[in-house]
C-alpha positions as CSV (number, residue, x, y, z in Angstrom):
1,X,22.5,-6.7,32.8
2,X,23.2,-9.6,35.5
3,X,25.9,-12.3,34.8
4,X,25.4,-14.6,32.5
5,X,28.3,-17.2,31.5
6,X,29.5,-18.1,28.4
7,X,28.3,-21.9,28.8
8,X,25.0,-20.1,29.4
9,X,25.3,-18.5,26.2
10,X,26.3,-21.8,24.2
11,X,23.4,-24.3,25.7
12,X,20.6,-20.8,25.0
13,X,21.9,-20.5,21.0
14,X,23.1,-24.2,20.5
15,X,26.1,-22.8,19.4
16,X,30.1,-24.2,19.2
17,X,33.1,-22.9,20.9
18,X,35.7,-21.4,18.8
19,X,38.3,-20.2,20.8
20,X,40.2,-21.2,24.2
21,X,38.6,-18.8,26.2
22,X,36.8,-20.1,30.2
23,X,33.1,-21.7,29.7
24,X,32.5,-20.0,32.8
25,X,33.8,-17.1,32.1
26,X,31.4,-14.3,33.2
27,X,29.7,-12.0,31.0
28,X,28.3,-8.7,32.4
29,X,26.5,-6.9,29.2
30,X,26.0,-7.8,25.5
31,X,25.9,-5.3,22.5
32,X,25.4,-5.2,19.1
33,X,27.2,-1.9,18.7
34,X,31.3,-2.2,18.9
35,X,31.6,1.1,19.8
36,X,29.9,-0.1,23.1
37,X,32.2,-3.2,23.9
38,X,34.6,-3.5,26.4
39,X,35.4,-5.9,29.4
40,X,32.8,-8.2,30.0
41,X,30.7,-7.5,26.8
42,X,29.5,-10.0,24.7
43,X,29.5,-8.3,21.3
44,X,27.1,-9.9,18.5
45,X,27.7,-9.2,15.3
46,X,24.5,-8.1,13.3
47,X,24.8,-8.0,8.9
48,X,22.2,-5.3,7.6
49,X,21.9,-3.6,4.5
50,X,25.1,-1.3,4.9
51,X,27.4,-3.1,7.3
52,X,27.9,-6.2,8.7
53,X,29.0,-6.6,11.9
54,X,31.5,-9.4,11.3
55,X,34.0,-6.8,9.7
56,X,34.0,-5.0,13.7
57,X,34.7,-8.1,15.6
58,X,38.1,-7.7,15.7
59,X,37.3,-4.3,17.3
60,X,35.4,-5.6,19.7
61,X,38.5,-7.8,21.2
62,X,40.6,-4.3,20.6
63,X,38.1,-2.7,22.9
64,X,38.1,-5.5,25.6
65,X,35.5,-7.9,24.8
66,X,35.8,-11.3,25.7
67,X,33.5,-13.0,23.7
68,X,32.0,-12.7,20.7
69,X,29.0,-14.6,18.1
70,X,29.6,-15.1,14.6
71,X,27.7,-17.4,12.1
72,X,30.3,-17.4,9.8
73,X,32.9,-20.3,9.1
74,X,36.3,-18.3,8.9
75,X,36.2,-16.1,11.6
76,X,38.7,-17.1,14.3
77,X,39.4,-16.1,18.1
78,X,42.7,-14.4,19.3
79,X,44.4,-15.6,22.1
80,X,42.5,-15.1,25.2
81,X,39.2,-14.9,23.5
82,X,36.2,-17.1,22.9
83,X,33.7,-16.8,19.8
84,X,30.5,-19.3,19.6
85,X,29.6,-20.5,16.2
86,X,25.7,-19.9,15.6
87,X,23.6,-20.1,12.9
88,X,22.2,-17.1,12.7
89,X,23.3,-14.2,15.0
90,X,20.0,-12.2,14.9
91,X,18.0,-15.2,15.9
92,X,20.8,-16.0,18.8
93,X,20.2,-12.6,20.1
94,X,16.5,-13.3,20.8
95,X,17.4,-17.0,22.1
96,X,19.9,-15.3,24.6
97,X,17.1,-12.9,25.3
98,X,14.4,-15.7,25.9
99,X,16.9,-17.9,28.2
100,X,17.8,-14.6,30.5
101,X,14.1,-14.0,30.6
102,X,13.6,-16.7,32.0
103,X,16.4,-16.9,34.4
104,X,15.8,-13.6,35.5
105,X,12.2,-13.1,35.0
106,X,9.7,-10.7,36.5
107,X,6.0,-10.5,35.7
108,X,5.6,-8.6,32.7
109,X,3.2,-6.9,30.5
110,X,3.5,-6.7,26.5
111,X,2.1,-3.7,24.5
112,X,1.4,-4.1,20.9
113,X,-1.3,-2.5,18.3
114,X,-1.4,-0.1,14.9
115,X,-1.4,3.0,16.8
116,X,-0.6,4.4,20.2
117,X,1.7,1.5,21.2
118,X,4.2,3.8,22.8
119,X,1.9,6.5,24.8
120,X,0.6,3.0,25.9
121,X,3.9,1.6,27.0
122,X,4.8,5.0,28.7
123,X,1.0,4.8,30.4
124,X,1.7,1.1,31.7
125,X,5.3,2.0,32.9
126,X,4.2,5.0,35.2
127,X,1.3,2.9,35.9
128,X,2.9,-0.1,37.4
129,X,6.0,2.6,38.9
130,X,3.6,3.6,41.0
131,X,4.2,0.3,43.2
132,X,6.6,-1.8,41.2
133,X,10.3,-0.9,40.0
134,X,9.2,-1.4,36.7
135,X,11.8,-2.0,33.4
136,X,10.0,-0.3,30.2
137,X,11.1,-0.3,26.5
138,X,13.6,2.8,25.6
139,X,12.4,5.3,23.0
140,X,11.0,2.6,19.7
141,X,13.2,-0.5,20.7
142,X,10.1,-2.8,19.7
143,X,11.6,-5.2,16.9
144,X,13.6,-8.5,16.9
145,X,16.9,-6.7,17.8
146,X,15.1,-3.8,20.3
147,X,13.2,-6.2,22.3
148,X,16.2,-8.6,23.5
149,X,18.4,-5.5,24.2
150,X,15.3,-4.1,26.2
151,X,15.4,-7.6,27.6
152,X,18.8,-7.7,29.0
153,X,18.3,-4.1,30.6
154,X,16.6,-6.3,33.2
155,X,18.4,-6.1,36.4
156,X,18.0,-7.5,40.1
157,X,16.0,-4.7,41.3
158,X,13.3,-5.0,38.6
159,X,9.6,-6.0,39.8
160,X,8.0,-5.9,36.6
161,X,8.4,-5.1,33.0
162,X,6.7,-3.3,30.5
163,X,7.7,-4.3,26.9
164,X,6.5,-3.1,23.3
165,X,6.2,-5.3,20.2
166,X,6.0,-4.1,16.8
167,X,5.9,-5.9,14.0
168,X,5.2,-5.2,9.7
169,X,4.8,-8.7,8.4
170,X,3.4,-12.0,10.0
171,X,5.0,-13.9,12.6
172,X,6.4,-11.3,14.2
173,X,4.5,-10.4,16.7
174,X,4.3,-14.2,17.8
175,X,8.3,-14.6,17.6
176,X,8.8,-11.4,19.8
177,X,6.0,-12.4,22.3
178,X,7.9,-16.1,22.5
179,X,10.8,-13.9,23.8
180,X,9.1,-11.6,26.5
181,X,6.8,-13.7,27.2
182,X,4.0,-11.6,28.8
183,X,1.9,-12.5,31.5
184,X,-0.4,-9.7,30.6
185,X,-0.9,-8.2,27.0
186,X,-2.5,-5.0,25.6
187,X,-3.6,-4.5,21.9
188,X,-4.4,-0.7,21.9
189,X,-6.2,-0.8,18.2
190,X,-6.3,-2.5,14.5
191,X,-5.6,0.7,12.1
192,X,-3.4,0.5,8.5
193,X,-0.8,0.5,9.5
194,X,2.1,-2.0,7.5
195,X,-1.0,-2.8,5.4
196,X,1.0,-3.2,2.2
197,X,2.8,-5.7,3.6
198,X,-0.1,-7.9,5.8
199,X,-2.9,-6.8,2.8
200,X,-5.9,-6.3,5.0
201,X,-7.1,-4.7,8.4
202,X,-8.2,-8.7,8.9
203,X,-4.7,-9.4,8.0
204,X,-3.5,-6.5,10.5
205,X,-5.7,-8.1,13.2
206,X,-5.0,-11.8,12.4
207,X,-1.1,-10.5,13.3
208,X,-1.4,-8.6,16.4
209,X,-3.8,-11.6,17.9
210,X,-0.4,-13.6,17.9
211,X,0.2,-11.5,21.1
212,X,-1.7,-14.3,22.4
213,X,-1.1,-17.0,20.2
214,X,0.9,-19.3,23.7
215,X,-1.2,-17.6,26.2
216,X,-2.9,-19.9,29.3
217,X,-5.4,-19.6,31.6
218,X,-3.0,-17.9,33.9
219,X,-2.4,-14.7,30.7
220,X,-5.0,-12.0,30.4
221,X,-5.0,-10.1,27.4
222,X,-6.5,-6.8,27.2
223,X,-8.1,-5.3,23.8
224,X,-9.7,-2.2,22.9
225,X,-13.5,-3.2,23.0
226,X,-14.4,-0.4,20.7
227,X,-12.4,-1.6,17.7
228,X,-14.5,-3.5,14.6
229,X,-11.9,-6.1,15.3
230,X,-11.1,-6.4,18.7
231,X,-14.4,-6.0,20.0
232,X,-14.8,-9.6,18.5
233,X,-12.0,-11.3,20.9
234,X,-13.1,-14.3,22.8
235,X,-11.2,-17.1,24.5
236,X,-11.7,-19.9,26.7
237,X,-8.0,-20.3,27.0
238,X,-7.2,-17.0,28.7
239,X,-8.9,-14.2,30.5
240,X,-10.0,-10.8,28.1
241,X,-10.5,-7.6,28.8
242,X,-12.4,-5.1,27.0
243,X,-11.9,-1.0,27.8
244,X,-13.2,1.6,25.7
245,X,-15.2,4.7,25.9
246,X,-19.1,2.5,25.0
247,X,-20.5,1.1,28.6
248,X,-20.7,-2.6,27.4
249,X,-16.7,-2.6,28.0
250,X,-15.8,-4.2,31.3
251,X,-13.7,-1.0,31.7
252,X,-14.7,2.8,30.4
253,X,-14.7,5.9,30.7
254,X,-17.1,9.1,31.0
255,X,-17.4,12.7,31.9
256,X,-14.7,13.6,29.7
257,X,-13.3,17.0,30.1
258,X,-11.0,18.3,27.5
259,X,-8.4,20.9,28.9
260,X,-7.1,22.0,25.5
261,X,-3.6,21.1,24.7
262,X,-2.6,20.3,28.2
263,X,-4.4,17.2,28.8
264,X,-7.6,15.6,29.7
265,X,-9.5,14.3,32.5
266,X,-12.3,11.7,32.5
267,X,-13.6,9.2,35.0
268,X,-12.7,5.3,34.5
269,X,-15.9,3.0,35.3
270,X,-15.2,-0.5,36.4
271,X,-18.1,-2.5,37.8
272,X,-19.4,-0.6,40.7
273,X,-16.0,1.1,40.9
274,X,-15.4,4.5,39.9
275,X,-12.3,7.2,40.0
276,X,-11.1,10.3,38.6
277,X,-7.9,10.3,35.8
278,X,-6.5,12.7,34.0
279,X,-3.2,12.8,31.6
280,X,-1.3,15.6,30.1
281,X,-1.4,14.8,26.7
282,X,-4.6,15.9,24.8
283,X,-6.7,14.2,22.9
284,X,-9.5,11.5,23.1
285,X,-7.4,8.7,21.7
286,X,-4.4,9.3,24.7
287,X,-8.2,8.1,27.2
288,X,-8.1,5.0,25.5
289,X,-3.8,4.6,25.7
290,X,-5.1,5.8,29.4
291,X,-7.4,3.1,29.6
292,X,-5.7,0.6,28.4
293,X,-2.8,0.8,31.3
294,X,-5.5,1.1,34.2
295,X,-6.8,-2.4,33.1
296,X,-3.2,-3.1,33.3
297,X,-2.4,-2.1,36.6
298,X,-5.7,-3.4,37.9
299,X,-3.9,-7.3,36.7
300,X,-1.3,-6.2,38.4
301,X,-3.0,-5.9,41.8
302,X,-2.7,-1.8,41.9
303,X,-5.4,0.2,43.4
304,X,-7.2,3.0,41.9
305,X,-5.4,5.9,43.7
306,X,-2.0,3.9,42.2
307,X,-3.2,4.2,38.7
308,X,-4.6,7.6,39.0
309,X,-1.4,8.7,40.1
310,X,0.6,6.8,37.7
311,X,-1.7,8.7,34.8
312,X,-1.2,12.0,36.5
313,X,2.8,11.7,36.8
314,X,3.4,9.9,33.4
315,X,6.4,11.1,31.0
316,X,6.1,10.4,27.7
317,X,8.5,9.5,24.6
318,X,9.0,13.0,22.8
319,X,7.8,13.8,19.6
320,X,4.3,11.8,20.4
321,X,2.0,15.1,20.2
322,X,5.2,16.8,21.6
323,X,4.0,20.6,22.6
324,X,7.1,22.9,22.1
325,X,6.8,26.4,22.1
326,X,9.3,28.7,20.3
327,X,9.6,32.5,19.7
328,X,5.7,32.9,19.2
329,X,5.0,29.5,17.5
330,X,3.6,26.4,19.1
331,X,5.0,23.4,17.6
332,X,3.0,20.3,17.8
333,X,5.7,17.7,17.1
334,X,4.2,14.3,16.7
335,X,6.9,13.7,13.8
336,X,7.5,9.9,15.0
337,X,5.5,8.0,13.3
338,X,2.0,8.6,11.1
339,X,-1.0,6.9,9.9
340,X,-4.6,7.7,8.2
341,X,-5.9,7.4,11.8
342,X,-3.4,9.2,13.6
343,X,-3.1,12.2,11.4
344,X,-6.6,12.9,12.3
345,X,-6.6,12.6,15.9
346,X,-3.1,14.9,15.6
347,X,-5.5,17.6,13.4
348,X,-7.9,17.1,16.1
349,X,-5.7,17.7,18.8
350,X,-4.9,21.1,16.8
351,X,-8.4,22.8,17.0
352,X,-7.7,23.3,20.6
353,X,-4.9,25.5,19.9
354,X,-5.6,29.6,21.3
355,X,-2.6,30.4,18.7
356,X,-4.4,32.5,15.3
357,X,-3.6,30.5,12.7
358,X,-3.4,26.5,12.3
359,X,-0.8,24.5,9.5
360,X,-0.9,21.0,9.8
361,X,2.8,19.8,7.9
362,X,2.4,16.3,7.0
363,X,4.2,13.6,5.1
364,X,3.6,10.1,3.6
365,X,2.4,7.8,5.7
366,X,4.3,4.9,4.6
367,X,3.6,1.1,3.7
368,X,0.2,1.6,2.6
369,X,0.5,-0.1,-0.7
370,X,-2.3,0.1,-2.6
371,X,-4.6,1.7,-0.3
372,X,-2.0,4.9,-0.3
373,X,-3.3,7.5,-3.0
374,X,-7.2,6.5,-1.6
375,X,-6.0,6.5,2.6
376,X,-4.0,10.1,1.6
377,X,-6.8,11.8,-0.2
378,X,-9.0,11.0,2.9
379,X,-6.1,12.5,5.5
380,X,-6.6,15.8,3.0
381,X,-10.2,15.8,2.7
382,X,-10.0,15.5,7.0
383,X,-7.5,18.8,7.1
384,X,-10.0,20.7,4.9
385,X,-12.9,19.6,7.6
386,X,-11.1,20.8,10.5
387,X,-10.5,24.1,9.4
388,X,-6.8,24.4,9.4
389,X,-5.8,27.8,7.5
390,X,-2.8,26.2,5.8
391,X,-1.3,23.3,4.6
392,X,2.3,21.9,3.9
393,X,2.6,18.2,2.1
394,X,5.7,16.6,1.6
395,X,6.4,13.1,-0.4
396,X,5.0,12.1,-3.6
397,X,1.6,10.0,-1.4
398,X,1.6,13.3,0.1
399,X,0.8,15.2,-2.6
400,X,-2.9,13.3,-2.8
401,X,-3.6,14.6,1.1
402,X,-2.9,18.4,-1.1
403,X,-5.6,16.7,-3.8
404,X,-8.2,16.0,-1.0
405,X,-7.8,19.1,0.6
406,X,-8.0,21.1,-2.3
407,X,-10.9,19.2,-3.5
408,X,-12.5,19.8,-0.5
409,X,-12.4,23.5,-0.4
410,X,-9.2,24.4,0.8
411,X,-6.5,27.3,-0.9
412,X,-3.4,27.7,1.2
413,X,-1.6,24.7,0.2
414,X,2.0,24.1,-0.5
415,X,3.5,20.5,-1.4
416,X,7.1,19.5,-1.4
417,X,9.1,16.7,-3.1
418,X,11.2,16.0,0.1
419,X,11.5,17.1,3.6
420,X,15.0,18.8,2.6
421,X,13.3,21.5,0.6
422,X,10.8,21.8,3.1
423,X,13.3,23.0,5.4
424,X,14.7,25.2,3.4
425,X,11.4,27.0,2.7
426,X,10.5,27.0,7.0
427,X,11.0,30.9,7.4
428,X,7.7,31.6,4.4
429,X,5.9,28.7,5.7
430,X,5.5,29.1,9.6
431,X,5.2,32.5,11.5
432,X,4.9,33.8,14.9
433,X,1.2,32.9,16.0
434,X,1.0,30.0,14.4
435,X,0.0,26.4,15.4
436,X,2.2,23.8,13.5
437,X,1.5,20.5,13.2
438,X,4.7,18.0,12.3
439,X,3.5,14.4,11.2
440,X,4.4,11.9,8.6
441,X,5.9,8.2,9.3
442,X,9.6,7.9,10.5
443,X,11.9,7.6,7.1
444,X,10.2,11.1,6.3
445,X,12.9,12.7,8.9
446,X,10.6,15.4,9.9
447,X,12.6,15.8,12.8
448,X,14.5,17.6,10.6
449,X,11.3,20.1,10.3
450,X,10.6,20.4,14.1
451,X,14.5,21.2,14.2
452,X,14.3,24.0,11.5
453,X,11.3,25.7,13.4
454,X,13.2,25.7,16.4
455,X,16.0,27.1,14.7
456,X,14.5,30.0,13.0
């Protein structure tokens, strides 16, 4: 992080000294962990469900911190320290974030959508790395705490910034996008995701369009041209662009050539322009993610050979369709997150496995509301299609992906209350020569799975 003073840090939260510490004094990092504070720190106290932060301030002095927020009434500074009153320390986080932005800003690109947002992310990164020294989100730090700690990772050598936004409820997308700010933003699809909470796909779509919601004639926003939803976006405010795999889009792709589970290679269309790609992740879906960061290197001003190599080179997040190979059994580890339309590019993504025999190990796929038992039958029903030899279900909204697949023909099926007992069963349910697929959302733990495979 570069300097920021503690002045700066009053006049961005509207906050009030308390303390006799410097105005000027100069901060070199903020955290919301104490474990992490220390000279020059900031440390902002966050209250959540289990702790709150407050009770740790004290701690943070102990450790060296110089400075600390607090929107409570009794907490007091120690001699030689400074705390500013807020009135909320969550929301003075983002408005530190938004002032340092802005300071120290950088032209950036935002990513947000129901699936794919972080293949994206990683796609846009390498993308833009290939001519800019380019700051991307770590790992899933997407939300309103995430995206101003990604924020402050910006430091003088950055050129440009790649940041995700996630959201599950309305008004999220807009706050976190009033924070980074994009110049350019990508919305890679409108799936199910969060749908209990945001009731609709139309609900879904009316969120993610906040992306855009401040955007000028000098923004661009980008939109999968193929989606029911997106494919509708128009504006007169701000340039769009559409990619997809259909030729109406302004960019697309053909002559797709699936190399199994190492990847895939296509050609991107745009206008009379042409190139070969390829990325080493399989599946169709990963040539829109693909896709989707061309367009965004092309608002960046980078050349064809640029993003073709930034595709090429690309690391990605693990457990995102994650190949792992272990004593005999090929692990695909996309245990991150899940949703109806995820799970069945995953399953899809198995059939080009050479191993003998496919299990597909999936979990609920949370916040589906009422839609769940209907959206989980489906993601059985899909299993049964593709022709996997086994299945493992585990959650009680699972247990309707074991009705749909059993419905739909299928015998080898075993469904778990929990991912604990689950793992204790690994060693009967997965054997050399198999192909295991590991998906369900986050607060399943399935990494817990993936670990036990590669444990046995």
């Amino acid at each position: 992080m570069q300097q920021l003073t503690l002045n700066e840090i009053k006049e961005a939260t509207g906050g009030e000294f308390v303390g006799a510490a410097g105005v000027e004094l100069a901060l070199t990092g903020i955290t919301t962990d104490s474990r992490k504070a220390g000279d020059g720190i900031l440390f902002v106290p966050l209250a959540g469900e289990r702790f709150d932060g407050h009770d740790f301030i004290d701690g943070a002095f102990e450790a060296g911190s110089p400075a600390a927020l607090t929107h409570k009434d009794d907490i007091a500074a120690p001699p030689g320290r400074a705390i500013v009153r807020v009135a909320d320390t969550k929301r003075a986080l983002g408005d530190i974030a938004r002032y340092y932005k802005r300071k120290y800003n950088v032209p950036t690109a935002s990513v947000t959508g129901s699936v794919g947002k972080t293949t994206t992310k990683d796609l846009m990164c390498a993308v833009l790395s290939e001519r800019y020294k380019t700051l991307k989100t770590p790992n899933n730090f997407n939300n309103d705490i995430g995206v101003p700690l990604t924020i402050f990772g910006l430091e003088k050598e950055h050129e440009a910034a790649v940041i995700e936004l996630g959201m599950n409820h309305f008004g999220e997308i807009e706050y976190l996008a009033s924070i980074a700010e994009p110049d350019v933003a990508v919305i890679t699809n409108i799936g199910m995701s969060h749908i209990e909470n945001l009731g609709s796909q139309e609900g879904i779509f009316k969120a993610k369009m906040e992306i855009a919601e401040r955007f000028t004639e000098k923004n661009t926003l980008i939109v999968n041209g193929d989606d029911k939803f997106l494919k509708t976006v128009t504006s007169d405010k701000y340039r769009v662009i559409r990619f997809g795999l259909d030729k109406s889009n302004d960019v697309y792709a053909e002559d797709i050539i699936s190399k199994g589970l190492s990847g895939i290679e296509f050609t991107v269309v745009n206008g009379k322009d042409r190139f070969k790609a390829e990325v080493t992740l399989p599946g169709i879906h990963n040539v829109y993610n693909a896709l989707a960061a061309v367009c965004t290197g092309m608002c960046f001003g980078l050349s064809a050979d640029e993003c073709a190599a930034g595709l090429r080179n690309c690391e990605y997040t693990s457990s995102r369709l994650e190949i792992i190979e272990h004593k005999g059994i090929e692990v695909i580890n996309d245990c991150y997150n899940s949703s109806p339309s995820s799970v069945r590019a995953a399953l899809d993504v198995q059939k080009n496995t050479s191993q003998k025999r496919r299990v597909a190990i999936l979990g609920d796929v949370l916040e589906m509301g009422e839609f769940a038992a209907k959206a989980h039958y489906e993601m059985g029903t899909y299993v049964a299609v593709c022709g996997t030899d086994a299945l493992v279900t585990v959650g009680e909204n699972a247990r309707h992906i074991a009705e749909g697949a059993a419905a739909a023909g299928m015998e080898d099926i075993v469904s778990y209350g929990d991912t604990d007992a689950a793992v204790k069963d690994i060693e009967k349910l997965v054997c050399p020569g198999d192909s295991v697929l590991v998906k369900a959302s986050h607060g399943m733990d399935f990494y817990k799975i993936t670990e036990a495979i590669k444990g046995m």
